[in-house]
OpenMM code with the backbone's topology and positions (N, CA, C; nanometers):
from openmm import Vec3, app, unit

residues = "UNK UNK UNK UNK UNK UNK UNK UNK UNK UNK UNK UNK UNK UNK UNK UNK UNK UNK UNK UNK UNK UNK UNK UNK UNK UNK UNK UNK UNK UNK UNK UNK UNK UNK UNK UNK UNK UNK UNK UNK UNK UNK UNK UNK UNK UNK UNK UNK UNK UNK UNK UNK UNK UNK UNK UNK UNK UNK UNK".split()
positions = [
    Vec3(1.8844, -5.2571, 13.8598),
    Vec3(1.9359, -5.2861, 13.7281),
    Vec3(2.0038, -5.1620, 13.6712),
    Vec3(2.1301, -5.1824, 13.6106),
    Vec3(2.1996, -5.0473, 13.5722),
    Vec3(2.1494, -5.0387, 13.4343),
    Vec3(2.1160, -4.9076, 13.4184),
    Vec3(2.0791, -4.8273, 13.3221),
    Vec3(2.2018, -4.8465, 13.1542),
    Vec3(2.1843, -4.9195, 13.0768),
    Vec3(2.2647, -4.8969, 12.9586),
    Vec3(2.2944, -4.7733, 12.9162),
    Vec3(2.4527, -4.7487, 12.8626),
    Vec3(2.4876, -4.6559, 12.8212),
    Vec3(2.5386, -4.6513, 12.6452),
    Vec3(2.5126, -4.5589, 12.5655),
    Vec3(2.5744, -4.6100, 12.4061),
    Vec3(2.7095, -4.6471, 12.4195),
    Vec3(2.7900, -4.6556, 12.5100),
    Vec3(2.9239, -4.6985, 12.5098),
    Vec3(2.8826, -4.8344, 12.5663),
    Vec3(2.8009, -4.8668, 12.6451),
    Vec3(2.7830, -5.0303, 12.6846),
    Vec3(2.7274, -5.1023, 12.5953),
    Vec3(2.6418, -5.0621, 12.5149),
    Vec3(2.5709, -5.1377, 12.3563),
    Vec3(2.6629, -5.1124, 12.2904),
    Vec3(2.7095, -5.0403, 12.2238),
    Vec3(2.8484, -5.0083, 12.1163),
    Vec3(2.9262, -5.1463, 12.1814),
    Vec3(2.9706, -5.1591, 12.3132),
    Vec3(3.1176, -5.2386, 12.3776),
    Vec3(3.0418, -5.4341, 12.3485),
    Vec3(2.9271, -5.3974, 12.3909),
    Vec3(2.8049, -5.5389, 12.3811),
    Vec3(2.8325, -5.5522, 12.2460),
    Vec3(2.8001, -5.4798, 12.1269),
    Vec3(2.8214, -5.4895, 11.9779),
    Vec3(2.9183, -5.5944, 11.9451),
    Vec3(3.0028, -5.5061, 11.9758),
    Vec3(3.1436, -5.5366, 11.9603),
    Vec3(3.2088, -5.6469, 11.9839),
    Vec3(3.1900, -5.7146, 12.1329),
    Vec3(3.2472, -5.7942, 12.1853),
    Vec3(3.1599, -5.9339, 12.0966),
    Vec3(3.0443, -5.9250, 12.0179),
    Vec3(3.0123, -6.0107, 11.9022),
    Vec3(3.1107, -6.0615, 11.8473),
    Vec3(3.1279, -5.9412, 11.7695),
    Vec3(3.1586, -5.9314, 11.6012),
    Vec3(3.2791, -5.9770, 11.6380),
    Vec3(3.2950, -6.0301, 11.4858),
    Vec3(3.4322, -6.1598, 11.4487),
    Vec3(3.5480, -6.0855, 11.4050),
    Vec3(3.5069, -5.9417, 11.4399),
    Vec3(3.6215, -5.8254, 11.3871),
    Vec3(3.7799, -5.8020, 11.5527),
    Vec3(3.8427, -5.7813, 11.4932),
    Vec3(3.9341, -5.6942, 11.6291),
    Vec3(3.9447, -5.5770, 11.6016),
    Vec3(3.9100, -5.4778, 11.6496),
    Vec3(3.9307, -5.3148, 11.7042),
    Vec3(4.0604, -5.2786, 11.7347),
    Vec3(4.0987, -5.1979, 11.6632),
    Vec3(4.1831, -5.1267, 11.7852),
    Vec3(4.2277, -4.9546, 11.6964),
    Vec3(4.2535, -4.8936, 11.7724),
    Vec3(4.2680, -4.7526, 11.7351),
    Vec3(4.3972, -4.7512, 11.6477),
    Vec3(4.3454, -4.6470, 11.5310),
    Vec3(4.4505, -4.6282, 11.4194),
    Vec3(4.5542, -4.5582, 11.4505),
    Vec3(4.6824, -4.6264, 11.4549),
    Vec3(4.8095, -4.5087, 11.4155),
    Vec3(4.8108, -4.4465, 11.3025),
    Vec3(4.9165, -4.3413, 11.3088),
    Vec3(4.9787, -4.2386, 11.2374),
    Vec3(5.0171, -4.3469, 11.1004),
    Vec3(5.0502, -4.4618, 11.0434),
    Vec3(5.1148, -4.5299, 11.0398),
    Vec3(4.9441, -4.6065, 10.9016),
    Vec3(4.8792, -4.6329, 11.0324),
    Vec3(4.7471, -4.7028, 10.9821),
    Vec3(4.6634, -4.5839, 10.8970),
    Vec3(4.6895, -4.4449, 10.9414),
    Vec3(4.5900, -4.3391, 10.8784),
    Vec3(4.6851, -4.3072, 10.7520),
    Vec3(4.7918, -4.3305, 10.7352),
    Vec3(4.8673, -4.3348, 10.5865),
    Vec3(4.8253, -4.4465, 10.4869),
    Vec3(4.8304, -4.5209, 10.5485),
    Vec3(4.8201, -4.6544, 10.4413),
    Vec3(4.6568, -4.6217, 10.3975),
    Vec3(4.5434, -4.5792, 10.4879),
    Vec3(4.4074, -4.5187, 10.4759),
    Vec3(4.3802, -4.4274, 10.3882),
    Vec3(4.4609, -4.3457, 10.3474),
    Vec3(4.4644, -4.2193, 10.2908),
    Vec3(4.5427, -4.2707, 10.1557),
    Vec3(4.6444, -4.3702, 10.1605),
    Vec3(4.6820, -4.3791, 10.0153),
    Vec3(4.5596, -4.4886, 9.9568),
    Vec3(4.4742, -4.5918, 10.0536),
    Vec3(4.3906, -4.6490, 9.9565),
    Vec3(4.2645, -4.5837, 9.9407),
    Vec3(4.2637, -4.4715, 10.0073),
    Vec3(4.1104, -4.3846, 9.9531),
    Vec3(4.1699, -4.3274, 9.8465),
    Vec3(4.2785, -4.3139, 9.7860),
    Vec3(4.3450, -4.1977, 9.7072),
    Vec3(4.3067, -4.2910, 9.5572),
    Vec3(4.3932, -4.4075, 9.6001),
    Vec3(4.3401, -4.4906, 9.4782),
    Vec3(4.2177, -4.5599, 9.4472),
    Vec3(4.0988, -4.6115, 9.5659),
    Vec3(3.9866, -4.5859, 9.5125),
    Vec3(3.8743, -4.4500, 9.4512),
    Vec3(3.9791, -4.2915, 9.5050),
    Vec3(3.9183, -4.2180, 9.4156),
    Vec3(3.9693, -4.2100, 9.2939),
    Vec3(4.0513, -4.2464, 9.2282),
    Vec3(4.1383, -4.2648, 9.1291),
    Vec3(4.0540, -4.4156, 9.0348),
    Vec3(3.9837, -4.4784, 9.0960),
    Vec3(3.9504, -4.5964, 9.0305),
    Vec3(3.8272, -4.4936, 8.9976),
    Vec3(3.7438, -4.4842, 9.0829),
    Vec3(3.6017, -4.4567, 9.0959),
    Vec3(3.5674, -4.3299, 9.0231),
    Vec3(3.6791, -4.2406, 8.9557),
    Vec3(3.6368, -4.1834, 8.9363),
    Vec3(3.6955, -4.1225, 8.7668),
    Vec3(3.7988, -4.2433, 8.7272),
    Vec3(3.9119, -4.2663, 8.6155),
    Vec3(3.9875, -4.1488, 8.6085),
    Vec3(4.0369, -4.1584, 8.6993),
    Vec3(4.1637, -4.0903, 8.6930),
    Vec3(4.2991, -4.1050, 8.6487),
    Vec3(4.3489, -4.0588, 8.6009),
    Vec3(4.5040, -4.1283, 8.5609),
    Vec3(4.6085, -4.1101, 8.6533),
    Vec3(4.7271, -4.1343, 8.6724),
    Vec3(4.8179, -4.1709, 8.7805),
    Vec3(4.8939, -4.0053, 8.7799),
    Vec3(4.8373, -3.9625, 8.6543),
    Vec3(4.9369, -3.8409, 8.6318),
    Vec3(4.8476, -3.6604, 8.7132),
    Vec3(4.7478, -3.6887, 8.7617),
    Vec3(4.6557, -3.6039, 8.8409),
    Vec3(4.7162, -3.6148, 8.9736),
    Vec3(4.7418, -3.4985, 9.0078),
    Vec3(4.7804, -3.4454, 9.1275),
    Vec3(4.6643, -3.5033, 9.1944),
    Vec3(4.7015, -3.5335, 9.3090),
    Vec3(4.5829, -3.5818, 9.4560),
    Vec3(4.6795, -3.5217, 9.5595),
    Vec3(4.7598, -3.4751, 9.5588),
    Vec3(4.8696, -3.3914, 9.6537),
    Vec3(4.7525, -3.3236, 9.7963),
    Vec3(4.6656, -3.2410, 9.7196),
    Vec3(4.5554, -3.1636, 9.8155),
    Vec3(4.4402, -3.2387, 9.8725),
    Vec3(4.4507, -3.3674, 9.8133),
    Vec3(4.3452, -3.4273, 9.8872),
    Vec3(4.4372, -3.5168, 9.9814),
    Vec3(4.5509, -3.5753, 9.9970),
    Vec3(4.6470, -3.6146, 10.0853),
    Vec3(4.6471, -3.5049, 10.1951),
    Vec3(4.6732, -3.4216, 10.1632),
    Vec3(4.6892, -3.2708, 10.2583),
    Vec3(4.5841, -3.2830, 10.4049),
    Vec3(4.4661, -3.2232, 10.2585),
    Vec3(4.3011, -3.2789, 10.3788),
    Vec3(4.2737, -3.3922, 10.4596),
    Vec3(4.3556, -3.5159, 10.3717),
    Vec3(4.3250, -3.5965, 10.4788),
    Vec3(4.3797, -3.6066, 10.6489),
] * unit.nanometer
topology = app.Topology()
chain = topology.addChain("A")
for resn in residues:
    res = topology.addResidue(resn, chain)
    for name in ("N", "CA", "C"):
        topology.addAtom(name, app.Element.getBySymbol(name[0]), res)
């Protein structure tokens, strides 16, 4: 019997769930970064007029 690996339970997980996977583009990590920008902007009442320039940066 072969020994499970966390990549074979993680892949077992996975192949469940009602989700599709797939690795983020350059493209997908923008659109990511502008809606964390505006849920820190909700979450934290910010106004539209606060630089988030440096937290775009970091991301």
């Amino acid at each position: 019997m072969k020994e499970m690996t966390v990549h074979d339970t993680i892949a077992e997980y996975l192949s469940d769930s009602p989700y599709v996977y797939k690795r983020a583009s350059i493209d997908d990590m923008d659109e990511l970064v502008r809606t964390r920008i505006e849920v820190l902007r909700a979450a934290n009442k910010l106004s539209d007029e606060i630089d988030m320039s440096q937290v775009q940066q970091e991301a």
